[in-house]
C-alpha positions as CSV (number, residue, x, y, z in Angstrom):
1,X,-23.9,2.7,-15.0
2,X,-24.0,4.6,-11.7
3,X,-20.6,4.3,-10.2
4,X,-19.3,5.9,-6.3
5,X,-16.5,5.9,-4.3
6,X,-17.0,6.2,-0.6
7,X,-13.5,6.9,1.3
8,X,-12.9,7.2,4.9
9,X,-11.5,10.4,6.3
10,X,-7.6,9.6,5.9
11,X,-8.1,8.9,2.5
12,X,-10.4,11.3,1.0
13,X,-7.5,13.2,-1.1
14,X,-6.7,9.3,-2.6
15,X,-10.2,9.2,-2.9
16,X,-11.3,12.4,-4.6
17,X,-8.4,11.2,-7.3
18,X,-9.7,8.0,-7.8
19,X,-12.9,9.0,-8.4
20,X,-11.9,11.6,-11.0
21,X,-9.7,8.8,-13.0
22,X,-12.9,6.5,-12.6
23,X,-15.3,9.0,-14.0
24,X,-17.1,7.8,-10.5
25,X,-19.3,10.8,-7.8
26,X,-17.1,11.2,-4.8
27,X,-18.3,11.0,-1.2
28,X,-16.3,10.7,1.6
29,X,-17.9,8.3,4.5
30,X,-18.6,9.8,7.7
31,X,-17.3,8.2,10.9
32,X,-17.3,9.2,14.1
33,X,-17.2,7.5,18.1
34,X,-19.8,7.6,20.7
35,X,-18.2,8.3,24.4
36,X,-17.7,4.7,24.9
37,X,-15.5,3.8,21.9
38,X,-18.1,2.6,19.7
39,X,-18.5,3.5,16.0
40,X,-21.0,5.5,14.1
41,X,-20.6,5.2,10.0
42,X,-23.0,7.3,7.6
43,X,-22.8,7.1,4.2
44,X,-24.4,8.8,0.7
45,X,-27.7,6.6,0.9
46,X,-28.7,7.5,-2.7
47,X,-26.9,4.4,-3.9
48,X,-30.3,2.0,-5.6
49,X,-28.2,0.2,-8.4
50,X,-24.7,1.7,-7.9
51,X,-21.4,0.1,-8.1
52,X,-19.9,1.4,-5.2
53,X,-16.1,1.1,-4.3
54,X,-15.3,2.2,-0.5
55,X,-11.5,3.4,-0.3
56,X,-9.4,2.1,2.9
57,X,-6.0,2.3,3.4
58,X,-5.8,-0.6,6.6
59,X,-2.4,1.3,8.0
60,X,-4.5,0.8,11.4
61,X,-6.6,-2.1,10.5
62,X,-8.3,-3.2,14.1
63,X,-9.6,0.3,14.0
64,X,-11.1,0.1,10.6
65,X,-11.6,-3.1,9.9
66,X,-16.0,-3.0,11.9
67,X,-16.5,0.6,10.5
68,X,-15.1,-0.7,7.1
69,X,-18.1,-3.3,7.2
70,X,-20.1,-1.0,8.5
71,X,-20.4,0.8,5.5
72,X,-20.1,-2.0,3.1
73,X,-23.4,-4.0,4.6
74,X,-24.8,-0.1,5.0
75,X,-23.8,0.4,0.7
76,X,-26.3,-2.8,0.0
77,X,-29.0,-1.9,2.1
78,X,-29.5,0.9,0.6
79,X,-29.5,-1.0,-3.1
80,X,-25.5,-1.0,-4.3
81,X,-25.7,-3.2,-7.1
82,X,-21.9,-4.2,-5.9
83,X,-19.2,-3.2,-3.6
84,X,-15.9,-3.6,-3.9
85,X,-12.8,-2.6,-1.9
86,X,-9.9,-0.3,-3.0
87,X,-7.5,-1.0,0.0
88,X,-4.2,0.5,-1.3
89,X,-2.1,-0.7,1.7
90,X,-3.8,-4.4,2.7
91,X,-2.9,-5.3,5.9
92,X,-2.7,-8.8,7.7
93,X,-0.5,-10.2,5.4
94,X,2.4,-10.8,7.6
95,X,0.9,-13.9,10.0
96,X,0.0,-15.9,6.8
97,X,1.7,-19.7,8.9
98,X,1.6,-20.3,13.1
99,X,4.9,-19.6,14.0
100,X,4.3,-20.5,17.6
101,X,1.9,-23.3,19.4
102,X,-1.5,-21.1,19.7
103,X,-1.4,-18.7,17.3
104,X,-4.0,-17.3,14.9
105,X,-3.0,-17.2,11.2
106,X,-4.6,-14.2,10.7
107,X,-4.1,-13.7,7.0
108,X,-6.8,-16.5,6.0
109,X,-8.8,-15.0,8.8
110,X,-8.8,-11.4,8.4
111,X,-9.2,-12.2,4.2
112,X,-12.3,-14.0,4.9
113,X,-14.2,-11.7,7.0
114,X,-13.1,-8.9,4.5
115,X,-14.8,-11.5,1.8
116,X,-18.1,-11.4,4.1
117,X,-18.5,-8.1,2.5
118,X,-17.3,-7.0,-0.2
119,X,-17.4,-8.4,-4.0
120,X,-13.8,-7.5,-5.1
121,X,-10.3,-6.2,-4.0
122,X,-8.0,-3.8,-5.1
123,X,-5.0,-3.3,-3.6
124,X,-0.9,-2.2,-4.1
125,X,1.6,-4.6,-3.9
126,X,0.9,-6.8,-0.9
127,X,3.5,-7.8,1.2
128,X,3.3,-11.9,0.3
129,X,6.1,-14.2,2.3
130,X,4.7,-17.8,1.6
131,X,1.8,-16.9,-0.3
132,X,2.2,-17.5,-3.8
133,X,-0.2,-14.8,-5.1
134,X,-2.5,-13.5,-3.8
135,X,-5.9,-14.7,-5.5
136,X,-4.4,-18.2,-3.3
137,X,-5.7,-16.5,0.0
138,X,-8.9,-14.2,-1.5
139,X,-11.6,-16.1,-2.7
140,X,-13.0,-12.9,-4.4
141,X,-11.5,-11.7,-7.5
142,X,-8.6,-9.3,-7.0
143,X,-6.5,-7.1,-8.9
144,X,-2.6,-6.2,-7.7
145,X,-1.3,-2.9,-9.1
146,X,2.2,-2.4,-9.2
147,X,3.8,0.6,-7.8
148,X,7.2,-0.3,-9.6
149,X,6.3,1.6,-13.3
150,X,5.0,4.6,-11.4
151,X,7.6,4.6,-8.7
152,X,9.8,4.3,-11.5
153,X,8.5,7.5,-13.7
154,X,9.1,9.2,-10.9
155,X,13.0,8.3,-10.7
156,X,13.6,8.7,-13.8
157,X,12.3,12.4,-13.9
158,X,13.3,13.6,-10.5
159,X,16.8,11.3,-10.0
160,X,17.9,10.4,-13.5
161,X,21.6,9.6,-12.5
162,X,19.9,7.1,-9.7
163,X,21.3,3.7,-8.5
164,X,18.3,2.0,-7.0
165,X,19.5,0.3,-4.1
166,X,17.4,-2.6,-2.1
167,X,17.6,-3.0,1.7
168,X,17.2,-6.7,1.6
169,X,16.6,-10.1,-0.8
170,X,13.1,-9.2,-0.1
171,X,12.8,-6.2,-2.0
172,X,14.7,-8.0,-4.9
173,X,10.9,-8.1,-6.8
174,X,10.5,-4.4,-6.5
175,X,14.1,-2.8,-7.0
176,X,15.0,-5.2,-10.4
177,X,11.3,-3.7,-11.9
178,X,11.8,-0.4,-10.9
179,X,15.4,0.1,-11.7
180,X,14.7,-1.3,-15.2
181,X,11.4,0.2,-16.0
182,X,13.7,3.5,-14.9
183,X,16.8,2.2,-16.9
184,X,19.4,2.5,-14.5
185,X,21.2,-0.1,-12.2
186,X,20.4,-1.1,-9.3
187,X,22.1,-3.6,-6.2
188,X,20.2,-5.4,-3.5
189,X,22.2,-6.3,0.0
190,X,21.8,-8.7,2.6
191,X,19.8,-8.0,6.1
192,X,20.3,-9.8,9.1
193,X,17.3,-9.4,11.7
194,X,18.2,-9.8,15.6
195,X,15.0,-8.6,16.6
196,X,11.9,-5.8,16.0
197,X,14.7,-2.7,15.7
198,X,17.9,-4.7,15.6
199,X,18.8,-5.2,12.1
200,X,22.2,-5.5,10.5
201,X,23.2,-4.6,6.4
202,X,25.5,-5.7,4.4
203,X,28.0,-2.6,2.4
204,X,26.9,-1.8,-1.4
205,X,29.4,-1.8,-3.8
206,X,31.4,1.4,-3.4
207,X,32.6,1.2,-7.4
208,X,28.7,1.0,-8.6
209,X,27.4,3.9,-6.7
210,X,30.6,6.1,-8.1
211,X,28.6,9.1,-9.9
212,X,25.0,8.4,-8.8
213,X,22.7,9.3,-6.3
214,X,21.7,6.2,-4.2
215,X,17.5,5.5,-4.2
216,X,16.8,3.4,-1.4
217,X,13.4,1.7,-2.4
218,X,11.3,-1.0,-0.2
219,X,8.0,-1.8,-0.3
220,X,6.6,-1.3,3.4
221,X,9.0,1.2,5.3
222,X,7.3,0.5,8.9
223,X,10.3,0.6,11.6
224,X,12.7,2.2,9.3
225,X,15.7,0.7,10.6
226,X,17.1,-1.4,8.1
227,X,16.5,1.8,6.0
228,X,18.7,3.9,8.6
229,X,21.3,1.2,8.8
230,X,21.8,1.1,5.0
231,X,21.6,5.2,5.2
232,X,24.8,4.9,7.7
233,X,27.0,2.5,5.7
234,X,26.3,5.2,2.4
235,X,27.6,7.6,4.7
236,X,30.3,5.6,5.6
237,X,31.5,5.2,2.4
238,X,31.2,8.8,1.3
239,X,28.9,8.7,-1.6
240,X,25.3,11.8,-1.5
241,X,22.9,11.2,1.2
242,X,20.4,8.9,-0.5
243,X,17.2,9.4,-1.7
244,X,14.5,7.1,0.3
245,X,11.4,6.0,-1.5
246,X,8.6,3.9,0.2
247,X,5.9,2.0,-1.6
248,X,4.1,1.8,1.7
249,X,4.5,4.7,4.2
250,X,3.7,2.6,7.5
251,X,6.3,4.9,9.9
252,X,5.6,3.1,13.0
253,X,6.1,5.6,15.9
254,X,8.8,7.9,15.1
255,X,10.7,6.4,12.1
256,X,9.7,9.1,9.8
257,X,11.7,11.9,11.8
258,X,14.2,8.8,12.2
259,X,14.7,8.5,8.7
260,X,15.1,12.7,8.7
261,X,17.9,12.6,11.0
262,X,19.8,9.6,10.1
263,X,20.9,11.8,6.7
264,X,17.8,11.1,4.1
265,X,18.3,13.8,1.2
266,X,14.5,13.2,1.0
267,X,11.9,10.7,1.7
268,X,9.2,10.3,-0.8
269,X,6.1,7.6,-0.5
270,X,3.5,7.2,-2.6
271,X,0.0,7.7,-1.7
272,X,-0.6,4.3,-0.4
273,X,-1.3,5.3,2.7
274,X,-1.9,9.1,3.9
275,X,1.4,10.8,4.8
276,X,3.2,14.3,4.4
277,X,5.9,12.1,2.5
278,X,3.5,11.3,-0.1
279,X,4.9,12.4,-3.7
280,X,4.2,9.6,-5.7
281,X,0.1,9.0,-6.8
282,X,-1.3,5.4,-7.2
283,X,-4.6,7.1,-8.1
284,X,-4.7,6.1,-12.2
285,X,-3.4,2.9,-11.6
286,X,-5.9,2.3,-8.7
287,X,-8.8,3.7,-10.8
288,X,-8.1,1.2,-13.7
289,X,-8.2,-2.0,-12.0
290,X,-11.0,-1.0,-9.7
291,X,-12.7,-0.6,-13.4
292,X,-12.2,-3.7,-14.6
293,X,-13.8,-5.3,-11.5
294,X,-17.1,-2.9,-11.9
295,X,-17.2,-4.1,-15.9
296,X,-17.1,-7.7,-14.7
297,X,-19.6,-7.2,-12.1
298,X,-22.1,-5.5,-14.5
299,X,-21.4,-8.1,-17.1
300,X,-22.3,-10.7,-14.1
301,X,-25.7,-12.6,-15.1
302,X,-26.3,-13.1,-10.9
303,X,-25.0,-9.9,-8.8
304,X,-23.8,-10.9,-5.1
């Protein structure tokens, strides 16, 4: 069995690991834009009975999202035997109900025309609000990889006196599995939302983080206030400038530097999405459960 992964040009580092964990040829796709804003895509076209896995990380997704099928319609013209989707960081995941007379619920939307053309999913911890799981909103298979027992490793060797500390009841998921898979405690505050860069934190308790060095972990850091907010309240109570570690590295605009400033001893992502921050590799993890789809399309009696 012939097996490729094609990553676009953000990703090709992600990709060239993947590929070497997946015992797969690596190729990165080519993609450039004509003067009017239009797309060209070239990929490897030695791909007659290949199971071929294109690698997109959909941090911008309206930008990617024509290119991405592009190259996955391109893959079977030119005989892929399958193609799936590694898309560490899976966007359009936050508009899963209408909120507002009008509005498109782009999470069905933008999961079926990603369905159009590929045969499975990979991806890292999706951000889900009312979806259950999910396989609820995909009707191809998928696999979810879960950042916690990496992000985790990673604690416990580099911050072993860590309290793992969650911005929100959101992260609640995250924090518990990583702060247990790292064995050491962890608290999860309260945040109030006023608007897009308004948010207000509750105070940690000042007797738990006596002795250890606060990890702030969330799954999508994208604004980075309610990071910052919890950052200034540390500070406030005197304990070492935390540690911030993101599953996804979104950093809308300027909230990397933001983070910087506002007193972050570090900031380390994993490799999610592209990012200087990136210290923490998905790329095993990734490479096994985009294996498991390939076996089960090869042991498929009627290829897509």
């Amino acid at each position: 069995m012939s097996r490729i992964v094609l990553s676009f040009p953000a990703d090709t580092a992600l990709g060239g690991r993947v590929a070497q964990a997946l015992g797969a040829q690596h190729t990165p796709v080519g993609w450039r834009h004509f003067p009017d804003g239009e797309s060209l895509v070239t990929i490897e076209p030695k791909l007659e009975g290949t199971d071929v896995a294109i690698l997109a990380s959909l941090r911008e997704p309206d930008a990617l999202a024509l290119p991405l099928r592009f190259a996955a319609d391109t893959a079977r013209e030119f005989g892929a035997r399958s193609v799936g989707l590694i898309a560490p960081y899976l966007a359009y995941m936050r508009q899963d109900t209408r909120f507002e007379p009008g509005q498109a619920v782009s999470a069905p939307l933008f999961a079926r025309f990603l369905e159009e053309g590929f045969d499975w999913l990979v991806t890292v911890d999706p951000h889900l609000h009312r979806i259950g799981a999910l396989g609820t909103l995909y009707r191809i298979p998928v696999e979810v990889v879960a950042a916690a027992p990496v992000v985790a490793d990673w604690i416990a060797t580099h911050v072993p006196d860590a309290v793992v500390i969650g911005p929100d009841s959101e992260s609640l998921q995250w924090v518990a599995a990583v702060a247990d898979a790292a064995g050491v405690p962890y608290q999860v505050l309260n945040k109030t939302r006023h608007g897009d860069t308004d948010v207000v934190v509750s105070l940690p308790d000042r007797d738990a983080l006596a002795g250890r060095t606060p990890v702030l972990v969330d799954d999508i850091v994208s604004s980075g206030r309610t990071i910052i907010e919890t950052i200034g309240h540390l500070a406030r109570l005197g304990v070492p400038a935390p540690v911030v570690v993101a599953i996804h590295a979104v950093f809308a605009g300027e909230a990397y530097t933001a983070l910087q400033l506002a007193g972050a001893a570090s900031v380390i992502s994993t490799d999610t999405i592209a990012h200087p921050s990136n210290g923490i590799s998905m790329a095993t993890s990734l490479a096994a459960r985009a294996a498991v789809r390939i076996l089960d399309m090869a042991n498929s009696e009627v290829p897509r």
